[in-house]
N, CA, C and O atoms as CSV, one atom per row, in Angstrom:
chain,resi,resn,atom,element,x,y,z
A,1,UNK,N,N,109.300,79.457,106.359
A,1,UNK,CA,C,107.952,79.378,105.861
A,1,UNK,C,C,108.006,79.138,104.364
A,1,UNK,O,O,108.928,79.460,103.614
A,2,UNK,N,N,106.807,78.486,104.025
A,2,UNK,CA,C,107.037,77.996,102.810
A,2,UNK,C,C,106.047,78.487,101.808
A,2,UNK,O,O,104.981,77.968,102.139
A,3,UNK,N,N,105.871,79.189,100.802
A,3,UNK,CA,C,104.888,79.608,99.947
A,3,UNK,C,C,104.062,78.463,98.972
A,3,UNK,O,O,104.514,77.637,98.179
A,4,UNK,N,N,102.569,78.796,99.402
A,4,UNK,CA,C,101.887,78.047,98.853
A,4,UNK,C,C,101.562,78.332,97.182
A,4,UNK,O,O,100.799,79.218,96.798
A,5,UNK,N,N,102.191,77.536,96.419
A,5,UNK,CA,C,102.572,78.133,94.864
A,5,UNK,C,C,100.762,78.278,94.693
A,5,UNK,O,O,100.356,79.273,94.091
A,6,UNK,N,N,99.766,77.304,95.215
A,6,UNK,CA,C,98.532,77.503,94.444
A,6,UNK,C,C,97.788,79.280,95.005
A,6,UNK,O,O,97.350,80.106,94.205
A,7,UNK,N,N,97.838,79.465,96.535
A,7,UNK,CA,C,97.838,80.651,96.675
A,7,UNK,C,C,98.603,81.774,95.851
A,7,UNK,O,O,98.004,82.662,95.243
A,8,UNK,N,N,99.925,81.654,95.888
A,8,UNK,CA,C,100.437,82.346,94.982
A,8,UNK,C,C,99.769,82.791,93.695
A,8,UNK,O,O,99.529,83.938,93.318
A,9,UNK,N,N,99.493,81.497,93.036
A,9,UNK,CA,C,98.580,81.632,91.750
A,9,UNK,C,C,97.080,82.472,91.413
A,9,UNK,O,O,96.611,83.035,90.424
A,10,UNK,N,N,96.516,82.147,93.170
A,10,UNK,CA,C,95.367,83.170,92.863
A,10,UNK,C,C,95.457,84.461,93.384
A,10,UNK,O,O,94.467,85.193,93.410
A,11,UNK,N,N,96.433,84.776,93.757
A,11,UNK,CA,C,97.084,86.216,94.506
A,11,UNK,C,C,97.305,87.246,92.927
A,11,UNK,O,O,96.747,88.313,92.675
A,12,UNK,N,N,98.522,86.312,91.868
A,12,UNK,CA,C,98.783,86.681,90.657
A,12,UNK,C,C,97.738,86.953,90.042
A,12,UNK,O,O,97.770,88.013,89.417
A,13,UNK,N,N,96.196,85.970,89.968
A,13,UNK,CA,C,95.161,86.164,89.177
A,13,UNK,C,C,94.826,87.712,89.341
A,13,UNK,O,O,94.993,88.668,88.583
A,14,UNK,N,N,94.361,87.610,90.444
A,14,UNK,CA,C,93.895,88.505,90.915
A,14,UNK,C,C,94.138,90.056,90.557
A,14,UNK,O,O,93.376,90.966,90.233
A,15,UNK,N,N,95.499,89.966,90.749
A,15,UNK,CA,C,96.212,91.278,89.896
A,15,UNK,C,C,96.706,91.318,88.770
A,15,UNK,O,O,97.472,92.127,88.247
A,16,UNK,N,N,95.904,89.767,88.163
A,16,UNK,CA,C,96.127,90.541,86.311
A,16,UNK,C,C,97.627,90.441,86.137
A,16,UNK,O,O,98.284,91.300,85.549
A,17,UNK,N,N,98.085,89.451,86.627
A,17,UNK,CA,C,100.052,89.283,86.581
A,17,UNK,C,C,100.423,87.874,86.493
A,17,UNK,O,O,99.795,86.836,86.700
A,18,UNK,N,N,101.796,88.165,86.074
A,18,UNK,CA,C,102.252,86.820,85.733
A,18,UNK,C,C,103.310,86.655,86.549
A,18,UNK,O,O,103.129,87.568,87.355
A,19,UNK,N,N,104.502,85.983,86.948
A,19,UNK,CA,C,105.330,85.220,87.235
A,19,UNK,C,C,106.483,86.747,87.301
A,19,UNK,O,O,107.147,87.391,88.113
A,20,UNK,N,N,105.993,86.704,85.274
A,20,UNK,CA,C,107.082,87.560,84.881
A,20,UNK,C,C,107.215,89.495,85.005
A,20,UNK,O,O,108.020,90.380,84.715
A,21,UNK,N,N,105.681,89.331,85.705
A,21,UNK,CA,C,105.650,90.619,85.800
A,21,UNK,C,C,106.615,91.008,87.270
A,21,UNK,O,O,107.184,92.031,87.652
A,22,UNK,N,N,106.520,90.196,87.601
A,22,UNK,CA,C,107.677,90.223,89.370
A,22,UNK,C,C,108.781,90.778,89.448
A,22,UNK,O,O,109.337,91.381,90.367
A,23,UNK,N,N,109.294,90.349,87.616
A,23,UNK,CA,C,111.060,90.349,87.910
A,23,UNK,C,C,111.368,91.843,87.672
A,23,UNK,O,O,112.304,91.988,86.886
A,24,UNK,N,N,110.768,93.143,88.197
A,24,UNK,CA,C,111.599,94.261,88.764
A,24,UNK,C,C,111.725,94.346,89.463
A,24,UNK,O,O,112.705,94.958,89.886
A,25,UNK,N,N,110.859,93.816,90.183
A,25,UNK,CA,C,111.420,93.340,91.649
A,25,UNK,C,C,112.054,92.338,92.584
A,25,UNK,O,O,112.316,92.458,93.781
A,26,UNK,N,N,112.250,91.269,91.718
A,26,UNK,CA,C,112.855,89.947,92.024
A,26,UNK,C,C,113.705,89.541,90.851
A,26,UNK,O,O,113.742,89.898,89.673
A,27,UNK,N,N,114.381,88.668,91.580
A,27,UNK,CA,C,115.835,88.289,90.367
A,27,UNK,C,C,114.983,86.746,89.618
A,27,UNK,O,O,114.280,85.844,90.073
A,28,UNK,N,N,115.429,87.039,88.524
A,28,UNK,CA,C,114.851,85.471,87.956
A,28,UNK,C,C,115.242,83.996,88.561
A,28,UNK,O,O,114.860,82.916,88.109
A,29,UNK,N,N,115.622,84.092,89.066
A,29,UNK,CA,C,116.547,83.184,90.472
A,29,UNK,C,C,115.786,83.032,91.400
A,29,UNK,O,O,115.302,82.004,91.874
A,30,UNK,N,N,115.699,83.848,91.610
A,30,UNK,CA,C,114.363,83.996,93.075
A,30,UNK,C,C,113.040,83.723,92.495
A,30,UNK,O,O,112.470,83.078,93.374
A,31,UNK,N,N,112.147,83.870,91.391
A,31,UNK,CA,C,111.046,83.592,91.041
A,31,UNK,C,C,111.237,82.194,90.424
A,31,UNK,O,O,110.302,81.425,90.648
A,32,UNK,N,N,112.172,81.749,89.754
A,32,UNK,CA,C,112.393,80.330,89.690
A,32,UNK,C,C,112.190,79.684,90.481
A,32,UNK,O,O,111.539,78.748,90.018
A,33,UNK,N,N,112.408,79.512,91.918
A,33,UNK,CA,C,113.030,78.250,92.936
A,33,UNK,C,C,111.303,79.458,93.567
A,33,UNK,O,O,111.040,78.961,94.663
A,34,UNK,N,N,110.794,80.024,93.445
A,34,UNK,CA,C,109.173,79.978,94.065
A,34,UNK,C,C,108.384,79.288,93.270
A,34,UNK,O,O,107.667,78.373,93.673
A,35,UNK,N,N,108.462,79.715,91.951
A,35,UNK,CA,C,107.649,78.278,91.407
A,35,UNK,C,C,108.018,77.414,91.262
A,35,UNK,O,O,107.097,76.857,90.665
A,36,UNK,N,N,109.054,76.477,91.380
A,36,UNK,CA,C,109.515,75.211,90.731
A,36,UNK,C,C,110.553,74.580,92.159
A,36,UNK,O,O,110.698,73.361,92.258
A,37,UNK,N,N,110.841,74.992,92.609
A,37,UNK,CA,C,111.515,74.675,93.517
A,37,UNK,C,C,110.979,73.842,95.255
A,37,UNK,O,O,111.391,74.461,96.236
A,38,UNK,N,N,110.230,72.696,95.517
A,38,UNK,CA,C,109.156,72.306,96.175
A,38,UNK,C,C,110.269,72.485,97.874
A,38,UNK,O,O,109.664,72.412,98.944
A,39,UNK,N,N,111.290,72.630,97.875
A,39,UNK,CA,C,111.812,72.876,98.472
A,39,UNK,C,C,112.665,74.202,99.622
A,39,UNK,O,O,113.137,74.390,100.743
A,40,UNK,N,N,112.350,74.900,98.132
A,40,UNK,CA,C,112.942,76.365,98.942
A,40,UNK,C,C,111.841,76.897,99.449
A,40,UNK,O,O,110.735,76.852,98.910
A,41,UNK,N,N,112.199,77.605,100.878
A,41,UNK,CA,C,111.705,78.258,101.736
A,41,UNK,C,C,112.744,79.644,101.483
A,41,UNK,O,O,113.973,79.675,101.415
A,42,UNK,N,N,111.765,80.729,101.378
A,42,UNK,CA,C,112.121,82.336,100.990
A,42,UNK,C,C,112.371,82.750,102.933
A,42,UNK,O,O,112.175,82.120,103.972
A,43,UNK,N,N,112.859,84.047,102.611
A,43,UNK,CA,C,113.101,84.706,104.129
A,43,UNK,C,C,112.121,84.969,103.852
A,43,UNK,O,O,111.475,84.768,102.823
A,44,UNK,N,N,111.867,85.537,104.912
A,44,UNK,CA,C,110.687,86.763,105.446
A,44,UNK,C,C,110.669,87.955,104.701
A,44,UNK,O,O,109.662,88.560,104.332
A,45,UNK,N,N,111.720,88.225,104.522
A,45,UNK,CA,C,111.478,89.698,103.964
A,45,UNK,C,C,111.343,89.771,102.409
A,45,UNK,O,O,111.011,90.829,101.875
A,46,UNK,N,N,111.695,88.228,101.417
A,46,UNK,CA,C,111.108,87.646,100.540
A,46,UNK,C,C,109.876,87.950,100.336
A,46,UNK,O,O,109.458,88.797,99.547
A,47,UNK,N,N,109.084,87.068,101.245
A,47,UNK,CA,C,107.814,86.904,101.741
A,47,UNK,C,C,107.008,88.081,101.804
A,47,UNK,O,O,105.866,88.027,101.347
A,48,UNK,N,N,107.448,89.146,102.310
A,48,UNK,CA,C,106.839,90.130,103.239
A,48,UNK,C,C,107.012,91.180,101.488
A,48,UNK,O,O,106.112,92.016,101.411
A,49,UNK,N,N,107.597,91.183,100.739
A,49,UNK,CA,C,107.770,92.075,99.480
A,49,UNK,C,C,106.880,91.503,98.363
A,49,UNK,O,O,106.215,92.261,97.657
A,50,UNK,N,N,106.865,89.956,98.174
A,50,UNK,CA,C,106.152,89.416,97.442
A,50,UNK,C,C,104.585,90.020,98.080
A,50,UNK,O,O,103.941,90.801,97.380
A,51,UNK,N,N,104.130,89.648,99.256
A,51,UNK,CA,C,103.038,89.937,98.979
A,51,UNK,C,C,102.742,91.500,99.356
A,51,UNK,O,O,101.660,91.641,99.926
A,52,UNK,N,N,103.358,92.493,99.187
A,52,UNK,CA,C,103.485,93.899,98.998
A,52,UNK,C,C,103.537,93.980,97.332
A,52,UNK,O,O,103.117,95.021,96.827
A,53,UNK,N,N,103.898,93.215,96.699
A,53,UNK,CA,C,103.687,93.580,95.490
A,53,UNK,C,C,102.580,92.478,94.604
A,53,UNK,O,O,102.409,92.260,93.405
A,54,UNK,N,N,102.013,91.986,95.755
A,54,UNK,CA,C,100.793,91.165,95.243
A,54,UNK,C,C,99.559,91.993,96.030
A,54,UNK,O,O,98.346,91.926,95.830
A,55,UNK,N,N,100.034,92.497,96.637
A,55,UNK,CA,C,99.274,93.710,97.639
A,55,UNK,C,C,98.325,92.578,98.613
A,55,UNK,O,O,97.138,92.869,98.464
A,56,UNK,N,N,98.454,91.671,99.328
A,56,UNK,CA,C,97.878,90.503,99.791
A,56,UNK,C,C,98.774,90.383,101.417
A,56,UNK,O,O,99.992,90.429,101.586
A,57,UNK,N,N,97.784,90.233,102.365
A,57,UNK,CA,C,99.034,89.877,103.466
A,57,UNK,C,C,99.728,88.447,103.332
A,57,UNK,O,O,99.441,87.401,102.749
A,58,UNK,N,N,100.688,88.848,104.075
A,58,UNK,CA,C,102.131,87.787,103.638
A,58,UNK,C,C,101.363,86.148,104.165
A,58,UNK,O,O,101.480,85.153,103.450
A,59,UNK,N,N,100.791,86.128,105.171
A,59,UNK,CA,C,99.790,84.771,105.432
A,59,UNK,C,C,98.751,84.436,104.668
A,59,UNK,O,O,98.109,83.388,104.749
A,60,UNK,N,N,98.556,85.443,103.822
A,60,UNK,CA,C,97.722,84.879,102.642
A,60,UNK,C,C,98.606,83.715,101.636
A,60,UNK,O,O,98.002,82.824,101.040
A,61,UNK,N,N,100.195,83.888,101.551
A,61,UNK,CA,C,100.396,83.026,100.523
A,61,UNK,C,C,101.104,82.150,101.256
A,61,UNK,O,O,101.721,81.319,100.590
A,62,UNK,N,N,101.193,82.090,102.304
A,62,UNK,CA,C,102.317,80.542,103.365
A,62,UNK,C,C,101.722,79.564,103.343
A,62,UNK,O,O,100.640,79.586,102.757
A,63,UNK,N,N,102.174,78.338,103.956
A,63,UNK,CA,C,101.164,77.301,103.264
A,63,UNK,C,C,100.932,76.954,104.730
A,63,UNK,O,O,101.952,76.847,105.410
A,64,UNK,N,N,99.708,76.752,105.354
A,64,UNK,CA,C,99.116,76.523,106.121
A,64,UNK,C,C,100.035,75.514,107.098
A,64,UNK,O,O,100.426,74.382,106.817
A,65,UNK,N,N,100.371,76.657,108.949
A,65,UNK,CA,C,101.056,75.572,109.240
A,65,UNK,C,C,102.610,75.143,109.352
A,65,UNK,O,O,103.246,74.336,110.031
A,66,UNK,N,N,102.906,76.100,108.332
A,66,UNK,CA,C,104.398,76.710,107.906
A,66,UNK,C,C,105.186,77.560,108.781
A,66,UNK,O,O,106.282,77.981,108.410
């Protein structure tokens, strides 16, 4: 599954966060290749933490279809 960076973006709004507020919980490696990377697909359990710490269910940020 593939994360929809523009969802992503209004998930972040939402909670008043940036990119960079992620990285205690993610390696700068891993938040790199989610935004910039049109290619990488995250695991699940990627997926499933990102939006635990976007507090959003995890089908809120997949990209429709995925």
């Amino acid at each position: 599954m593939k994360i929809n960076r523009q969802k992503l973006d209004i998930a972040l709004a939402r909670k008043c966060m940036t990119m960079n507020d992620l990285k205690t919980e993610f390696s700068m490696v891993t938040l790199t290749r989610l935004r910039n990377d049109r290619d990488y697909t995250p695991s699940t359990k990627t997926v499933g933490r990102l939006a635990n710490a976007l507090d959003v269910d995890p089908a809120d940020l997949v990209e429709e279809g995925a």
